[in-house]
Steps between C-alpha positions, in 0.01 A plus 500: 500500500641877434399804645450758290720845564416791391806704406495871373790594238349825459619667823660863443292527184768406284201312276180763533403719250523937588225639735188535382540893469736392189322345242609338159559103377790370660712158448591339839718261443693218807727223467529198732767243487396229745880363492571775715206475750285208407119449643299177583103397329264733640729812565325794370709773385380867452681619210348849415314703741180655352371854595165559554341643202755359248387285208691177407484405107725249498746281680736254416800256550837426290688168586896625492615168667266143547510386803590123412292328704066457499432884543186558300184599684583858616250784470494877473217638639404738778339499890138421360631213227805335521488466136366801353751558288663192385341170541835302462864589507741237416854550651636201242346679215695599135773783649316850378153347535328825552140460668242823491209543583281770308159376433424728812545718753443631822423866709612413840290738752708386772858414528635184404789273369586305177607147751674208354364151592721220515389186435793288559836567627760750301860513569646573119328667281456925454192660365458802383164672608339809363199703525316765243304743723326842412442713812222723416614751796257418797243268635185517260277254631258743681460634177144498322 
């Protein structure tokens, strides 16, 4: 049995898009290499730190180095679905497999993360994550 951790890579902000007082699209972009700090199944990893009243239109994954061992049923997703983004991410994958998803997106009216599920153990491989988000300058959802 493993116990989940929750672990979040996003402290100091070095992964969050500008205040919402700046608005504009922006490309956040974080790499992990999980040779240098590797994470058990059912770690959940906050990769990008959403600000309330910021729109996500896409996220993704890039495989820079497989992991070499099972690694395939990781999700990217955020605190209401653990797979709202990506449905599968597979660490043994073709090296540049990009994943996106952009059939959708989402206004957050409260703050949130982009989190990384793990579904098996990862000690190898380093994945490139990245994030399209348009911050429309404030929090519209009282809006009529």
């Amino acid at each position: 049995e493993n116990d989940m951790t929750a672990y979040n890579l996003t402290v100091g902000g070095v992964q969050q898009p500008p205040a919402a007082a700046m608005p504009g699209m922006f490309r956040m972009q974080f790499t992990l290499d999980f040779a240098l700090t590797p994470y058990v199944s059912g770690d959940v990893l906050s990769i990008f730190n959403i600000a309330q009243g910021v729109s996500v239109l896409s996220v993704g994954t890039k495989l820079l180095r497989k992991e070499g061992a099972t690694s395939t049923a990781h999700t990217v997703g955020d605190t209401g679905s653990a797979n709202q983004w990506i449905a599968t991410v597979n660490a043994n994958d073709t090296l540049g497999t990009t994943l996106a998803a952009v059939s959708g997106w989402e206004h957050y009216n409260a703050a949130d993360f982009v989190k990384f599920t793990l579904g098996a153990n990862i000690s190898n491989a380093k994945i490139a994550f990245f994030a399209l988000v348009w911050n429309v300058g404030g929090d519209f959802s009282t809006e009529a």
